[in-house]
C-alpha positions as CSV (number, residue, x, y, z in Angstrom):
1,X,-2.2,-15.3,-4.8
2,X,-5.1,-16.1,-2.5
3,X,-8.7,-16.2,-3.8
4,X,-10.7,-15.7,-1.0
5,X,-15.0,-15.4,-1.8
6,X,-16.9,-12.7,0.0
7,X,-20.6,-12.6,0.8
8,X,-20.9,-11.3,3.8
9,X,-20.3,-7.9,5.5
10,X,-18.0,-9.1,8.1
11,X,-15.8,-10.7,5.3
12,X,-15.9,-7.3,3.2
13,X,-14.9,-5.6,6.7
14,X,-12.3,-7.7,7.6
15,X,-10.8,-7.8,3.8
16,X,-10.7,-3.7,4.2
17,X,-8.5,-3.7,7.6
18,X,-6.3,-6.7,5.6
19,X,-5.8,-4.4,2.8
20,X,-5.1,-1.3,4.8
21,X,-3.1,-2.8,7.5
22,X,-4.9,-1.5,10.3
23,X,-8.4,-1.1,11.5
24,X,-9.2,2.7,10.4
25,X,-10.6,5.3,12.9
26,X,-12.8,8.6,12.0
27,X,-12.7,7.4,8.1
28,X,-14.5,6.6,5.2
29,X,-13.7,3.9,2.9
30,X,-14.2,3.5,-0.4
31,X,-14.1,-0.5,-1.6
32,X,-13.9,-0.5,-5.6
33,X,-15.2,-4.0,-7.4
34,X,-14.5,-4.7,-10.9
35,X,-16.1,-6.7,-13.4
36,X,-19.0,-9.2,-13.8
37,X,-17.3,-11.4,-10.9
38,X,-16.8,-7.9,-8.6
39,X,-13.1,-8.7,-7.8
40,X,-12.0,-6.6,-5.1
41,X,-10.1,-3.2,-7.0
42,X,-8.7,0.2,-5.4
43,X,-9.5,0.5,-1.8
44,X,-9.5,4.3,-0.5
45,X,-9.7,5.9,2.9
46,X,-10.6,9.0,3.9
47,X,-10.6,10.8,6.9
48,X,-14.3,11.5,7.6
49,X,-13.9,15.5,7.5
50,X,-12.5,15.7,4.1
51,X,-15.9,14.8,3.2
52,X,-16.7,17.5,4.1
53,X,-15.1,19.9,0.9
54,X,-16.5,19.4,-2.0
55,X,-13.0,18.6,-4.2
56,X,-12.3,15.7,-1.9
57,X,-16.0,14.4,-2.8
58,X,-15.5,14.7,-6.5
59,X,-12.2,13.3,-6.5
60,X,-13.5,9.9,-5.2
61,X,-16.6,9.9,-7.4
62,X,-13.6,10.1,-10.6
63,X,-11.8,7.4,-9.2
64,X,-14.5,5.2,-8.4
65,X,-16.4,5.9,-12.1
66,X,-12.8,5.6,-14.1
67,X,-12.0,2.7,-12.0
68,X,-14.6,0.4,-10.4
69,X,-17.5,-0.6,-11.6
70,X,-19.4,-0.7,-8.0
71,X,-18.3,0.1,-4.8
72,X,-18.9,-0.4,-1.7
73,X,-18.8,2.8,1.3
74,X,-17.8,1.9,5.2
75,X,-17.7,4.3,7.7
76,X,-15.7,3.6,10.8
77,X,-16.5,5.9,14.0
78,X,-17.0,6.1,17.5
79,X,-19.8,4.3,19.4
80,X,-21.1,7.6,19.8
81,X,-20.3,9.3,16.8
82,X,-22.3,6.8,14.0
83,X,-24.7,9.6,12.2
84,X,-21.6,11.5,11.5
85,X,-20.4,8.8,9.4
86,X,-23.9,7.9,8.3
87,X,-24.0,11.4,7.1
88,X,-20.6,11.1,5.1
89,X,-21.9,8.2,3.5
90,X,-25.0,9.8,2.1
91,X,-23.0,12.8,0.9
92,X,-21.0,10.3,-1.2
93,X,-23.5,8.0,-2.3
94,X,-25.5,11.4,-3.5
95,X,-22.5,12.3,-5.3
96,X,-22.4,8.5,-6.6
97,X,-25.7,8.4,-7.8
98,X,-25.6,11.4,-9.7
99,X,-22.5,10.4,-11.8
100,X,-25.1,7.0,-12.2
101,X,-22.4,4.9,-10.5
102,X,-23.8,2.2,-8.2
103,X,-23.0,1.5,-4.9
104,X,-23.9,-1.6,-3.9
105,X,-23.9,-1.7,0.0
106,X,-23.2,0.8,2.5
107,X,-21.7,-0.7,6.1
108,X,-20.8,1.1,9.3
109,X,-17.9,-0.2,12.0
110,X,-17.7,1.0,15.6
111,X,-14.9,-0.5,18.0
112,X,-17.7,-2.8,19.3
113,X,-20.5,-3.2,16.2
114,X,-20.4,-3.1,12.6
115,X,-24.1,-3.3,10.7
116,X,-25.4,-2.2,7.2
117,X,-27.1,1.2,6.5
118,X,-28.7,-0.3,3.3
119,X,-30.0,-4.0,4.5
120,X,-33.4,-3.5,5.6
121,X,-33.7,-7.3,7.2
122,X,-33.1,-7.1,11.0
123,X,-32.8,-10.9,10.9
124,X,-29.1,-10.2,9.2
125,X,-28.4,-6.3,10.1
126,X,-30.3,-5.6,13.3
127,X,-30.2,-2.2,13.9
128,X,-27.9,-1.9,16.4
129,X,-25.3,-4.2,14.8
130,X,-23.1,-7.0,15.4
131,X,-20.6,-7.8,17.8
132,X,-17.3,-6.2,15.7
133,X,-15.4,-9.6,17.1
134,X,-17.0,-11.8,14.4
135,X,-14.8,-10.6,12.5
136,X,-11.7,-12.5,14.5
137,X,-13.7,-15.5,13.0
138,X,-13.5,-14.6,9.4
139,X,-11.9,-16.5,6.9
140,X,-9.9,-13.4,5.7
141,X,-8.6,-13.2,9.6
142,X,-7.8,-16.7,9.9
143,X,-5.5,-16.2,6.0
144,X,-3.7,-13.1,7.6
145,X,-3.1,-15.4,11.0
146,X,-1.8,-18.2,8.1
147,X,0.4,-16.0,6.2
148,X,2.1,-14.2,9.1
149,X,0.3,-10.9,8.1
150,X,-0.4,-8.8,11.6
151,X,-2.5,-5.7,11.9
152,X,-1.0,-2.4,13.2
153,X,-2.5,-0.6,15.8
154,X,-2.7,2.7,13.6
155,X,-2.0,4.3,10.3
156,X,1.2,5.6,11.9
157,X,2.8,2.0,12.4
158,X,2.5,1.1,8.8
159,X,6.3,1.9,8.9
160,X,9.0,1.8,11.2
161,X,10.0,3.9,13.3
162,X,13.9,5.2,13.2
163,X,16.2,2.2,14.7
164,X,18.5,2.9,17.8
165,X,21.3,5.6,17.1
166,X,23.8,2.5,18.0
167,X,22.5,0.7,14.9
168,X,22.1,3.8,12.4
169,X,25.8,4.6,13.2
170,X,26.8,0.8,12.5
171,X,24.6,1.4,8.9
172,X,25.9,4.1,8.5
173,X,29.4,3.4,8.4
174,X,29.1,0.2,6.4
175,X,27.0,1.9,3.6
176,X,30.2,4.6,3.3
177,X,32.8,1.8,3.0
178,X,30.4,-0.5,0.3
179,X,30.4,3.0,-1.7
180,X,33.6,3.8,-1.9
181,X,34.7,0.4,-2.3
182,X,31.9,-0.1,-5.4
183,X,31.7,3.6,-7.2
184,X,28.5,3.4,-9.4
185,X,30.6,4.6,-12.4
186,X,32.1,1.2,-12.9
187,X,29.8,-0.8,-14.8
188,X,31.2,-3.7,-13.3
189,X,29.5,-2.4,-10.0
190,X,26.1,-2.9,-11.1
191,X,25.8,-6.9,-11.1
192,X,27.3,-6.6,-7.6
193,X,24.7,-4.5,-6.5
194,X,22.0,-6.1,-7.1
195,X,23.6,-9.2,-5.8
196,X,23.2,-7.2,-3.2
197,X,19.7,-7.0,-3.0
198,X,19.0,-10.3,-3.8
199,X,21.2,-11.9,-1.2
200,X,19.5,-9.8,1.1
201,X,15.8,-11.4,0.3
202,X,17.1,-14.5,0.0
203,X,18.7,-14.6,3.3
204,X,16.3,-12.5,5.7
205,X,17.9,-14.4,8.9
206,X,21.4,-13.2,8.2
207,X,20.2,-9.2,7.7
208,X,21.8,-7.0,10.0
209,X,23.4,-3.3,10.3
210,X,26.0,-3.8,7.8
211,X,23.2,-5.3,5.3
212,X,21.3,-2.1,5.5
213,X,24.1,-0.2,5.2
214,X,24.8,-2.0,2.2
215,X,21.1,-1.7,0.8
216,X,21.3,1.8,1.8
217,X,24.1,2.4,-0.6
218,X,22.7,0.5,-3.5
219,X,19.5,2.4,-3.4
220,X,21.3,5.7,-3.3
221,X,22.0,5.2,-6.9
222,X,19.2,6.0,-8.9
223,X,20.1,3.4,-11.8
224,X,20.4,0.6,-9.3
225,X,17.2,1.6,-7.0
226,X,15.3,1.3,-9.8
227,X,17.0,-2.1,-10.6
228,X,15.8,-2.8,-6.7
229,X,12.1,-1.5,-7.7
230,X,11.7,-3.4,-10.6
231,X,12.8,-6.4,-9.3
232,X,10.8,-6.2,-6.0
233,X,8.1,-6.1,-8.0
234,X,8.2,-8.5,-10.5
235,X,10.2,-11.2,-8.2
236,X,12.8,-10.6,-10.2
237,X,11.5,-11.5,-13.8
238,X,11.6,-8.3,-15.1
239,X,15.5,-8.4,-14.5
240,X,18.6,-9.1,-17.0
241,X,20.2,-11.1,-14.6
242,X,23.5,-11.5,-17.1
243,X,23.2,-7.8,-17.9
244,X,21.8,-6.3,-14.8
245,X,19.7,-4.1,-16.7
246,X,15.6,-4.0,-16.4
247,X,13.5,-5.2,-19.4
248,X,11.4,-2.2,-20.5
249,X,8.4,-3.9,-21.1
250,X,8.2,-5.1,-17.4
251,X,8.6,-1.5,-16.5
252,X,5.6,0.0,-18.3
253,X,3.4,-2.9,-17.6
254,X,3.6,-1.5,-13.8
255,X,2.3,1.6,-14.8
256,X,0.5,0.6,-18.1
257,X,-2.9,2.1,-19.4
258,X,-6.1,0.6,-19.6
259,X,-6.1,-2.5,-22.5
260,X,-2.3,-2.8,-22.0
261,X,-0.8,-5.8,-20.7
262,X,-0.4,-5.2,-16.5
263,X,2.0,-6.8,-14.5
264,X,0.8,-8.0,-11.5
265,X,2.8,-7.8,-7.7
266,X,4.9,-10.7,-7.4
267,X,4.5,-12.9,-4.1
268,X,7.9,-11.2,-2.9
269,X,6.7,-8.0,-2.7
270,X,5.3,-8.1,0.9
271,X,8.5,-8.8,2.1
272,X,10.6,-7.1,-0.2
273,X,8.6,-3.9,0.9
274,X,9.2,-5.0,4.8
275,X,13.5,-4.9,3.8
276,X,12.7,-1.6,1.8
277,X,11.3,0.0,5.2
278,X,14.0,-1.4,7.8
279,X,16.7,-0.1,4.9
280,X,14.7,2.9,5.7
281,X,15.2,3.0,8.9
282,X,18.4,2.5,9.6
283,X,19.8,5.2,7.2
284,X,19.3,9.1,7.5
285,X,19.9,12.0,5.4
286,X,19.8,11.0,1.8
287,X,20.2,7.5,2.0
288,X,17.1,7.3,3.9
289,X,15.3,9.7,1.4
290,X,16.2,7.3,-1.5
291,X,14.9,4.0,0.9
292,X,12.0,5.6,1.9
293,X,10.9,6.9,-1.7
294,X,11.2,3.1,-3.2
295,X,8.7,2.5,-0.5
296,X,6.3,4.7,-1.5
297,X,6.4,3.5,-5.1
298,X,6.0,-0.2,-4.4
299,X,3.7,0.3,-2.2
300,X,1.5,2.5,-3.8
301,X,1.7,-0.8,-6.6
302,X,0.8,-3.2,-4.0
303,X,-1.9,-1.3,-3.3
304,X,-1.4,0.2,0.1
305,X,-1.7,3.7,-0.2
306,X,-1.9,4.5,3.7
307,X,1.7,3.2,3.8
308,X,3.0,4.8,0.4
309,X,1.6,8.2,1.8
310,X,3.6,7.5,5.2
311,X,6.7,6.7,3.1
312,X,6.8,9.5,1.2
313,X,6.5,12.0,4.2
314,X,9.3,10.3,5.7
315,X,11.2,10.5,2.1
316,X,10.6,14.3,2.1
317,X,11.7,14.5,5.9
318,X,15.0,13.4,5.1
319,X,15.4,14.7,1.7
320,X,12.4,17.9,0.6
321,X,14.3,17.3,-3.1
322,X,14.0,14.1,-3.7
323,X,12.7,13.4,-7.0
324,X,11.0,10.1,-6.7
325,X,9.4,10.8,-3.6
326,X,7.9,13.6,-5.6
327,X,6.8,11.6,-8.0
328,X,5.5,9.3,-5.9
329,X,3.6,11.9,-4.4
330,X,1.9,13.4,-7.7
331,X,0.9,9.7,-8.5
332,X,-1.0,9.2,-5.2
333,X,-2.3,13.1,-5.6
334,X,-3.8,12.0,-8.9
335,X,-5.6,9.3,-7.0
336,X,-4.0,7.1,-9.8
337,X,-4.4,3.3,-9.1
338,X,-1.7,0.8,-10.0
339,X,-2.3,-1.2,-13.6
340,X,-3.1,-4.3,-12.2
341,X,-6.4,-2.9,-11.1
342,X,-7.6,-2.2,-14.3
343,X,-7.6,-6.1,-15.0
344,X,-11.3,-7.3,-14.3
């Protein structure tokens, strides 16, 4: 995992768009920081409106009191359109400071500036800004360039869109013949599955229709989707690899409370979660439901909430019943962070 110090506001900005993905527009965000060391914790965007009912205001003042012990607010706006979102701000940070919950710096980001709203020294924040390309020199941009990692242009290309017809047809087909030739009522079935899966991640280069088809009708089956979850996010330790069964405790510790032991996202996940999403989106109906659903979940423990929230309308498009896109919906309704982030 990448430990990356941050001390200056063009760092803290370009750690947000990291995070998110993209660059957000019209928004509020809310960076949490934990502990004496203010590691970097739940990171929430809203759009700036939202701000403007009351419920909306009082959910993020619960999260960021049960959850962070200081925060940061950014507003991201128009050239044009900066005292709206200096006016968001203070509506939260009133909020804040009435639950006695610090915030320790308040930043703004235009498509051409970015500046502080709380750091009175021109000689650091003049008031008109910054040019918003410092951030391209940031060692937070120059990690993402590293790793591979690419920003979107918006919140909507956080997942794929459908593949061709030509390929969903080819999926398709294959994900038929891989179920009938493996029903999930033979045990015998389930190692093979998963093998499946594995193969898959192991082998990115060799991926194509018939793969997804394959995935598509591994993840259909709730017992062995959850076999897929559990090992996405654990990089495979939290699986009986002689059994094919998932160790309990690896489970819970996704979703443990407070003081319990957490387990944290294993390195795989990132690209676990980019197979998960072109699974997705080569498969329709149900299938695509059951893809797009596992998405949500991981992502939603990875911490990217923009992209679970995506998933799961995309889960309920194909499928309004299924059951762990719901879920996965009532957990980011809750405004419930993974467990990892209650580790200081």
């Amino acid at each position: 995992m990448d430990v990356i110090r941050i001390d200056q506001a063009r760092e803290v900005l370009a750690a947000v768009a990291s995070t998110l993905g993209f660059q957000p527009t019209d928004a509020l965000v809310l960076v949490g920081l934990r502990g004496p060391r203010n590691l970097i914790g739940p990171v929430v965007r809203i759009d700036l409106p939202a701000l403007e009912d009351p419920s909306a205001v009082a959910h993020l003042v619960t999260l960021a009191t049960t959850h962070t012990s200081t925060c940061i607010l950014i507003t991201y706006t128009p050239d044009d359109q900066r005292p709206a979102g200096r006016r968001a701000a203070a509506t939260l940070t009133a909020a804040l400071d009435e639950a006695r919950h610090p915030v320790r710096a308040a930043l703004w980001a235009t498509p051409t500036a970015y500046g502080s709203t709380t750091c009175a020294d021109p000689a650091c924040c003049p008031p008109d800004g910054l040019p918003i390309g410092d951030l391209d020199a940031t060692v937070i941009r120059a990690t993402d360039v590293t790793k591979g990692r690419a920003l979107v242009s918006s919140r909507a290309d956080l997942i794929p869109a459908p593949a061709s017809p030509t390929a969903r047809r080819h999926a398709e087909a294959a994900r038929a013949a891989w179920s009938t030739q493996h029903p999930a009522t033979d045990p015998d079935n389930t190692l093979t599955a998963l093998k499946v899966w594995t193969t898959a991640m192991t082998t990115p280069e060799d991926v194509d229709a018939t793969t997804y088809g394959r995935l598509a009708a591994v993840l259909t089956h709730p017992a062995w989707r959850d076999l897929v979850i559990t090992h996405a996010a654990t990089d495979g330790t939290g699986i009986d690899h002689q059994t094919g069964t998932a160790h309990l405790d690896a489970v819970r510790a996704m979703i443990a409370a407070p003081g319990e032991p957490t387990q944290r996202p294993g390195q795989n996940l990132p690209a676990a979660l980019d197979l998960l999403m072109r699974t997705a989106a080569h498969a329709t109906g149900s299938p695509a439901a059951h893809a797009w659903a596992a998405t949500a979940l991981l992502a939603w423990y990875s911490g990217h909430g923009a992209r679970a929230a995506l998933a799961i309308d995309a889960a309920h498009k194909a499928d309004p019943d299924n059951s762990l896109a719901d879920l996965a919906a009532q957990i980011l309704a809750a405004q419930i962070p993974p467990a990892w982030t209650h580790t200081p």
